[in-house]
C-alpha positions in Angstrom: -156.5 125.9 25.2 -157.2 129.4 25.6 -160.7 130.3 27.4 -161.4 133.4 25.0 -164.0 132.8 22.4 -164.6 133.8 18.7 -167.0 136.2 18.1 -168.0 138.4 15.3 -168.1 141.8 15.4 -171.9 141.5 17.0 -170.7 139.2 19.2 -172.4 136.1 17.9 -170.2 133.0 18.4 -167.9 132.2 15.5 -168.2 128.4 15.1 -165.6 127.7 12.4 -163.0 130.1 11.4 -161.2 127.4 9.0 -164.1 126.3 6.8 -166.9 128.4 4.7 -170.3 127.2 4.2 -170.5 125.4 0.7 -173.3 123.1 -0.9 -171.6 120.0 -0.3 -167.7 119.4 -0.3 -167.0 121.1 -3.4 -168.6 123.7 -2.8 -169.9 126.8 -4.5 -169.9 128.9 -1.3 -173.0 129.9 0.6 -174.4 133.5 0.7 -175.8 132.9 3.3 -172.5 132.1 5.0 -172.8 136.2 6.9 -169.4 135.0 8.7 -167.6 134.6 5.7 -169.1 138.0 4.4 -168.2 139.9 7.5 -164.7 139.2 7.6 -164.3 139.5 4.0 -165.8 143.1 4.3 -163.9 143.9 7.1 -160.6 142.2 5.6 -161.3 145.0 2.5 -161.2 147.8 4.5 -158.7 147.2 6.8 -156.6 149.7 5.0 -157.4 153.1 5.4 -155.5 155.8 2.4 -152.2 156.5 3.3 -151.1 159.7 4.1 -150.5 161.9 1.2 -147.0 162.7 2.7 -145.3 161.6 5.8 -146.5 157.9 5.0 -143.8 156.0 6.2 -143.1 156.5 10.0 -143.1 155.6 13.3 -144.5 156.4 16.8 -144.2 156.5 20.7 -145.7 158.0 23.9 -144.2 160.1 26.8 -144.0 162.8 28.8 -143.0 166.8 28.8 -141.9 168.1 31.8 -141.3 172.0 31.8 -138.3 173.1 33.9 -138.5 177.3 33.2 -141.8 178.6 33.9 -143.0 180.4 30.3 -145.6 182.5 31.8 -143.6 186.1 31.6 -144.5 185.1 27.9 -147.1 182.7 27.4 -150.3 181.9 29.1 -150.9 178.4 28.0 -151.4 176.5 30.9 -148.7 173.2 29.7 -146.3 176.5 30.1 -146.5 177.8 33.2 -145.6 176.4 36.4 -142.5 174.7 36.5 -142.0 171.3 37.2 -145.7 170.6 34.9 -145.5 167.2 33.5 -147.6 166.7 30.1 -148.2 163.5 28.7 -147.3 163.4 25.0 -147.5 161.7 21.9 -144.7 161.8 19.1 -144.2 160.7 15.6 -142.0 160.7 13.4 -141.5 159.8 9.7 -140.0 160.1 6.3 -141.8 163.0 3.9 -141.9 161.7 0.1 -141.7 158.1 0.3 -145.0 155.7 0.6 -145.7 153.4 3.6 -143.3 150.8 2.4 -140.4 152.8 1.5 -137.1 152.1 3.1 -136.5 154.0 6.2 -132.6 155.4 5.4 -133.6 156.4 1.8 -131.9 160.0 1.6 -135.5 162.3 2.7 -136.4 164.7 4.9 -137.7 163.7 8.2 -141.2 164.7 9.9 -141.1 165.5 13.5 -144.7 165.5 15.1 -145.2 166.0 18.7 -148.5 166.3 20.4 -149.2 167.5 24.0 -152.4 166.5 25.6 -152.9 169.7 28.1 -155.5 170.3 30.4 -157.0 173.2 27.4 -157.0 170.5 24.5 -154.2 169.1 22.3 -151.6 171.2 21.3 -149.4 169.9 18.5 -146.2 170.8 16.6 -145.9 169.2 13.4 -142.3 170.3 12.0 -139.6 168.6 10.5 -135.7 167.4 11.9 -134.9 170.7 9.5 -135.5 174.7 10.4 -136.4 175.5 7.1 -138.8 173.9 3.8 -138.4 174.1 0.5 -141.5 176.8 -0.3 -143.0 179.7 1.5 -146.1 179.2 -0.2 -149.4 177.3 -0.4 -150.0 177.4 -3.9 -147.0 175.7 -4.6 -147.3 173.2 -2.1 -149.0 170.5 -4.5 -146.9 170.6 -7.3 -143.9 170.2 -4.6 -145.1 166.8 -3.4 -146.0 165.9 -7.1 -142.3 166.7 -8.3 -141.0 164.6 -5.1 -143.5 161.3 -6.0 -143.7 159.1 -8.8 -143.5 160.1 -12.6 -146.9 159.7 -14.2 -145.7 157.5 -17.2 -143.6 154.8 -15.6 -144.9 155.0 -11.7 -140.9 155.6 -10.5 -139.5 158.1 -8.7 -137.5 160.6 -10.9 -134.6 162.9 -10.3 -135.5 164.9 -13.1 -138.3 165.8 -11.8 -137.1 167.1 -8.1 -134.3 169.1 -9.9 -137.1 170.6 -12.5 -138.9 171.6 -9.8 -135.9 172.8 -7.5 -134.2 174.3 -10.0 -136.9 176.8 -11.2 -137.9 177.5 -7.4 -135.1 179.2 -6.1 -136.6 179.4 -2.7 -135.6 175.6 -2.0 -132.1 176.1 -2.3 -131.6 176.3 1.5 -133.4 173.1 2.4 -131.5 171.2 -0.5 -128.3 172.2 0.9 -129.3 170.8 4.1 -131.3 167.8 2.4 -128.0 166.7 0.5 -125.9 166.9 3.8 -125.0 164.5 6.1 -128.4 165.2 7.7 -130.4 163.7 4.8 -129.6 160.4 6.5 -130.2 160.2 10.3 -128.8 157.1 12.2 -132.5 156.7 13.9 -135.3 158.9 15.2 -133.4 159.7 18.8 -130.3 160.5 16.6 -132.2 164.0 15.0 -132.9 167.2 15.8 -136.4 168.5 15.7 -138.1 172.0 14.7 -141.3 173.8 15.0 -140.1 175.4 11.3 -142.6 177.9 10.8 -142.8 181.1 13.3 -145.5 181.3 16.0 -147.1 183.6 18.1 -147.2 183.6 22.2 -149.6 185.6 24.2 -148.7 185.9 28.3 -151.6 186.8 30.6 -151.1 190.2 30.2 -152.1 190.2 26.6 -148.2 191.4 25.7 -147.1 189.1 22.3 -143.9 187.3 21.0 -143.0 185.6 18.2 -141.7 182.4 19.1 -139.6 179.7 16.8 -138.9 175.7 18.8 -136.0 173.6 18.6 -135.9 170.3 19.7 -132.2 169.4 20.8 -131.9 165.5 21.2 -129.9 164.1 24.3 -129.0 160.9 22.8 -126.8 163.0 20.4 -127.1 164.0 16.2 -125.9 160.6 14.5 -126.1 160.4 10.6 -125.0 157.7 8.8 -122.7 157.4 6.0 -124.2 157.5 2.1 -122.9 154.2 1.8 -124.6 152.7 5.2 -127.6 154.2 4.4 -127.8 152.5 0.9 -126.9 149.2 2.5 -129.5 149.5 5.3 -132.5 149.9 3.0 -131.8 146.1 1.8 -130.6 145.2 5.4 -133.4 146.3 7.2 -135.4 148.9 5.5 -137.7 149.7 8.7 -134.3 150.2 10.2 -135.7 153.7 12.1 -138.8 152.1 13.4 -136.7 148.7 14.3 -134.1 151.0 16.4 -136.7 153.5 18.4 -138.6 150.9 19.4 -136.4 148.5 20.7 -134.1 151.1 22.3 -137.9 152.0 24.4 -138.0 148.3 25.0 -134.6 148.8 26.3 -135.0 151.4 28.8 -132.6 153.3 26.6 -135.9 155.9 26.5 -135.1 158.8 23.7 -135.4 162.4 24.7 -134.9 166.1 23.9 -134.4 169.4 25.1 -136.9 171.8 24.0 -135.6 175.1 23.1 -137.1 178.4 22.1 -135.8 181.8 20.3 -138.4 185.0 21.5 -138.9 187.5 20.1 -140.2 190.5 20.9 -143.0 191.5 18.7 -142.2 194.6 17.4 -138.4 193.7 16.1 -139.4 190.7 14.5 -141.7 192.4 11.8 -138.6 194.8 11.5 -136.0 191.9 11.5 -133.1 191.6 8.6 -134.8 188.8 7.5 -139.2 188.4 7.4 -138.9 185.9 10.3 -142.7 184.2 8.5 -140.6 183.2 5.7 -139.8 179.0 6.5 -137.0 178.8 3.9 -134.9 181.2 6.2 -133.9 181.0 9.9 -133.4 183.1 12.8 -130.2 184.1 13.9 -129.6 182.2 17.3 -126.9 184.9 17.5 -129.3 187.5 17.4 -131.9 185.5 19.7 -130.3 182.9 21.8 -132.2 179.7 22.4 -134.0 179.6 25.6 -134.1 176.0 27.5 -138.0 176.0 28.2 -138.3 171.6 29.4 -137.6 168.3 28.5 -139.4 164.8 26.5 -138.8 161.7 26.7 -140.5 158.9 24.8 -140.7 155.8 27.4 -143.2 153.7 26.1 -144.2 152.1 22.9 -147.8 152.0 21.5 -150.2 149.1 22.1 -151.1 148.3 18.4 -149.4 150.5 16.2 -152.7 150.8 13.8 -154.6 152.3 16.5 -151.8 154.1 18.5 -149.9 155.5 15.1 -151.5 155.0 12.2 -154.9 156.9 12.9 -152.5 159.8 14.9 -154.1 162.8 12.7 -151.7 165.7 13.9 -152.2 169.1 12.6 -150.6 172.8 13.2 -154.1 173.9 13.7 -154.4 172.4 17.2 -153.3 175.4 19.0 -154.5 176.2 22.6 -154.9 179.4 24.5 -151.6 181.8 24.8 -150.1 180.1 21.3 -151.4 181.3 18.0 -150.4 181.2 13.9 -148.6 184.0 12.7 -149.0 185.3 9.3 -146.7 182.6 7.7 -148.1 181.9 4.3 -147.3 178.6 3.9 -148.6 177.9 7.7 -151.9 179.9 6.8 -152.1 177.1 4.0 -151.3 173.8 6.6 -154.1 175.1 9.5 -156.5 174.1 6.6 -154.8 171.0 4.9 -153.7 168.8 7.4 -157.6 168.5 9.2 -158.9 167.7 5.9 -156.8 165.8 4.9 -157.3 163.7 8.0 -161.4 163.7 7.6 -160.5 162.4 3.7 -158.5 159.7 5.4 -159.9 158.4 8.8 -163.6 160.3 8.4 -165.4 163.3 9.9 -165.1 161.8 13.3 -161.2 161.2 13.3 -160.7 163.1 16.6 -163.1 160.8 18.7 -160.3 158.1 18.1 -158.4 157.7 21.4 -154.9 158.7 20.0 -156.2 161.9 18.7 -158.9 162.8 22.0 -157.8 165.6 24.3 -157.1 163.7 27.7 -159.3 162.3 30.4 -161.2 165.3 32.4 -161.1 168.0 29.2 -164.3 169.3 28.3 -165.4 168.6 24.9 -168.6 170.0 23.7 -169.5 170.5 20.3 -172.8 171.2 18.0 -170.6 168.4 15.3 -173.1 165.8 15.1 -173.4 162.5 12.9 -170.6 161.4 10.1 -169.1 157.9 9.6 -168.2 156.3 12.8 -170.0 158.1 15.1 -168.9 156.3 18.3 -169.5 158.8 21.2 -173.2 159.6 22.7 -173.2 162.3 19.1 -174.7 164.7 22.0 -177.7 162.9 23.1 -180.2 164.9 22.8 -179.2 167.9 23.5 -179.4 171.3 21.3 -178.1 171.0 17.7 -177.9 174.9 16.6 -176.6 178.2 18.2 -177.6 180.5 19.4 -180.2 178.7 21.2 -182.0 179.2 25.0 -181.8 175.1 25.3 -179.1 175.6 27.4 -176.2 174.4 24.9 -172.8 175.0 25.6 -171.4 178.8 24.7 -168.3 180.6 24.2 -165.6 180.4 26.1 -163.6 183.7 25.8 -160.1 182.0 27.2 -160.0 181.3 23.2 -160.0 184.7 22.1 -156.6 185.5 19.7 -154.6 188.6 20.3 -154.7 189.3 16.4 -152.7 191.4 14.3 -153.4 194.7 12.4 -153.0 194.0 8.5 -153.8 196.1 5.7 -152.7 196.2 2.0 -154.5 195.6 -1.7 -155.1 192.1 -2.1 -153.2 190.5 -5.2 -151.0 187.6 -6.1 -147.8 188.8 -4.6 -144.6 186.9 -4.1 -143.7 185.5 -1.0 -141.1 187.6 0.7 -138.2 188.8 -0.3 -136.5 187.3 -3.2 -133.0 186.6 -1.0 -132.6 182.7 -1.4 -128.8 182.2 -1.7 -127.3 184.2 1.4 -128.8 181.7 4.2 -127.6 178.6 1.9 -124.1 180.6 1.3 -123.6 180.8 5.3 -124.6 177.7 5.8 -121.8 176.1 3.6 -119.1 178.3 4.6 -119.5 176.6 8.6 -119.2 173.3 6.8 -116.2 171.3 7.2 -114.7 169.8 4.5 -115.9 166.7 5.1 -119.3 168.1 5.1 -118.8 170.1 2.0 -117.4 167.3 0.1 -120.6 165.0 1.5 -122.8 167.4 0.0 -121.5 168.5 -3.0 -120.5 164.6 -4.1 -124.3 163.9 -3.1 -125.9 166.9 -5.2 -124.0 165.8 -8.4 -124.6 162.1 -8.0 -128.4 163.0 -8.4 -128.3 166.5 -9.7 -125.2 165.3 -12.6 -127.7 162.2 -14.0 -130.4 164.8 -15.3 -131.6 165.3 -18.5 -131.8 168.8 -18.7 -128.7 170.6 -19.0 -130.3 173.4 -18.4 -131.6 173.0 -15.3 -127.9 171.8 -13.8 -127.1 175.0 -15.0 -129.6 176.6 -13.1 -129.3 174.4 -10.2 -125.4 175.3 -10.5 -125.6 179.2 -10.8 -127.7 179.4 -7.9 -125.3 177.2 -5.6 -122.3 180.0 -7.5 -124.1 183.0 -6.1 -124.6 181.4 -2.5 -120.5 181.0 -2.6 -118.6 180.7 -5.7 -117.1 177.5 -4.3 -120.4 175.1 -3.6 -121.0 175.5 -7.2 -117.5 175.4 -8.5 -117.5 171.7 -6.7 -120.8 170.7 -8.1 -119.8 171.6 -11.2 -116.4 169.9 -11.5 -117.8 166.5 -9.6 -120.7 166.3 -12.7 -117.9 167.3 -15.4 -116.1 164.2 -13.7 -119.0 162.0 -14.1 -119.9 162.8 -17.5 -116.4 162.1 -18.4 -116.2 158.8 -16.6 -119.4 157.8 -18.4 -118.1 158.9 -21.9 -115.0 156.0 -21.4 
């Protein structure tokens, strides 16, 4: 028999977990019963709202260890020096489906990676795909809502991603790659990981770059097949969170390589392409990826709830010598992803451990109060600046380099209005294998529709990106139309 004893949460002894207090045998149940109560209220609220996207997903802890010193470009301390190990924090999930979605439904893939450095966490919050579907904000919303469940019947709806898709030509790179062979990684080790929007660095000197990360894995890119993955989500459909966790258990620890393209500050707000807009990429070509360290995931959390599910990464945890860079649809994320962690865990959400700079960081706030205040919620120490109570003050390591901008403000479109050439190059390097794999996905989906009109959009747009992705769309939905008409 175990020597622990049942408490409640006040630590009064728990006398009978089995049995609630009734008025004789039958009962009714007691009021007064405050055991019963507590763990009914508790029980209630165990589950806190799901994330609005990137529900379904998994977790794991690690270290970074940098092996080129950044410093000629950056002077955030996790950076410089090399051989610096930084403990980190990854997660990693699926973007449209809810918390019990299978894991190898087609999707793209979030790919979340925290630091805890000696200046505060920094975080990364991309996806296992360079580019998104929109370079704007505004548009964000109705993006998700297209990707979810229709309003009438509570399913998810094809119609509506192509409606959507098919009036925003913008998306057309990220669907090619979406309806790929990459739409269905093997496991979370098995996929590559970017940074997706452009950021800024700032070295010591005060100079700036633009910077763009790629996450290269060392276990190798595995997808699988249209056909495993469709078998897997009855199989096992936590198959991704199954396989990372027991290859950690393993000691078969996944890892990356962290890359970076530079670029110098100048030619990027001159460069072919605006290098802010997230639908496009950066030539490696033109700016070769730069090895800058290595992560490795080699431990699994303690209880997933508190280790994973309260994780409340954001882009807007930047530290000093990294800033945001004028991307739009960035500018939009600094502000979203905080609130919509204080909608979900509370004002307090960054006093949970997971999300807490590490042990020795300085963190002093005038924040007081809010649901779940566990710290000291500053004692009684000064509430207001500025003040001569001796409250903490600026610290001028923080300062940003900025950027001169100017203009008349207006509702302007994002970028340029180029959406096909990216998507065009991207096919050509396809093999046929690929090219059949994506054009034999897109019509499976895109050919079941109900609007003719919008395959014909979605079609014509594939046509000017080469004449040939569209030509096999087109002829794999005539073929499926026909088969259906027999």
């Amino acid at each position: 028999m175990s020597d622990r004893k049942l408490t409640t949460r006040s630590g009064q002894p728990f006398a009978n977990n089995e049995h609630s207090l009734t008025a004789g045998e039958r009962g009714p149940v007691l009021l007064q019963d405050y055991q019963l109560i507590e763990k009914l209220a508790h029980f209630d609220r165990e589950r806190i709202p799901e994330r609005v996207v990137h529900a379904k997903g998994s977790g794991a802890m690690g270290h970074f260890t940098l092996t080129k010193d950044m410093s000629a470009y950056t002077k955030a301390d996790f950076l410089n020096g090399e051989g610096k190990v930084t403990d980190t924090f990854a997660r990693f999930s699926s973007v449209a489906g809810e918390k019990g979605y299978p894991d190898t439904a087609r999707d793209v893939h979030g790919f979340a990676l925290r630091f805890y450095t000696n200046d505060g966490n920094y975080d990364i919050v991309g996806n296992n795909t360079p580019v998104f579907f929109i370079n704007d904000p505004l548009k964000f919303p109705d993006f998700i809502h297209s990707q979810k469940r229709e309003p009438q019947t509570g399913l998810r709806s094809d119609d509506m991603q192509w409606d959507f898709w098919a009036n925003s030509p913008e998306s057309l790179h990220q669907v090619t790659i979406l309806f790929s062979d990459r739409g269905f990684p093997y496991g979370y080790p098995y996929m590559e990981g970017y940074g997706s929007h452009t950021y800024k660095w700032v070295n010591a000197k005060g100079e700036q770059f633009w910077v763009k990360y790629h996450f290269k894995t060392n276990h190798g890119v595995k997808n699988l097949s249209p056909e495993d993955a469709t078998a897997m989500m009855a199989k096992d459909p936590d198959w991704h969170r199954h396989q990372m966790f027991d290859a950690i258990e393993e000691g078969d620890f996944p890892s990356w390589t962290m890359y970076v393209q530079i670029i110098p500050y100048e030619e990027g707000l001159n460069y072919k392409y605006d290098i802010f807009d997230v639908t496009k990429v950066v030539s490696q070509k033109d700016y070769p990826l730069i090895e800058v360290g290595q992560f490795v995931l080699d431990h699994n959390p303690g209880n997933f709830f508190r280790d994973v599910e309260q994780a409340a990464m954001s882009p807007a945890n930047l530290v000093p010598g990294i800033e945001a860079s004028p991307d739009k649809l960035l500018q939009g994320r600094l502000f979203s992803y905080n609130d919509t962690q204080r909608y979900r865990l509370g004002a307090n959400y960054q006093d949970i451990p997971v999300n807490r700079p590490k042990k020795g960081v300085n963190v002093d706030t005038y924040e007081r109060d809010g649901y779940m205040t566990t710290n000291d919620n500053g004692g009684d120490s000064v509430v207001y600046e500025p003040n001569t109570q001796g409250g903490p003050v600026e610290d001028h390591r923080g300062d940003i380099a900025g950027d001169e901008v100017s203009g008349k403000t207006g509702a302007y479109p994002a970028y340029d209005q180029d959406y096909t050439s990216q998507p065009g190059a991207l096919y050509r390097i396809m093999s046929e294998e690929q090219k059949e794999i994506l054009t034999q996905g897109i019509a499976d989906s895109l050919g079941h529709v109900k609007s003719e009109e919008n395959q014909k959009k979605e079609i014509a747009l594939m046509k000017q990106a080469d004449p040939d992705y569209g030509k096999r769309v087109e002829d794999k939905i005539a073929a499926i139309k026909a088969a259906e008409k027999k």
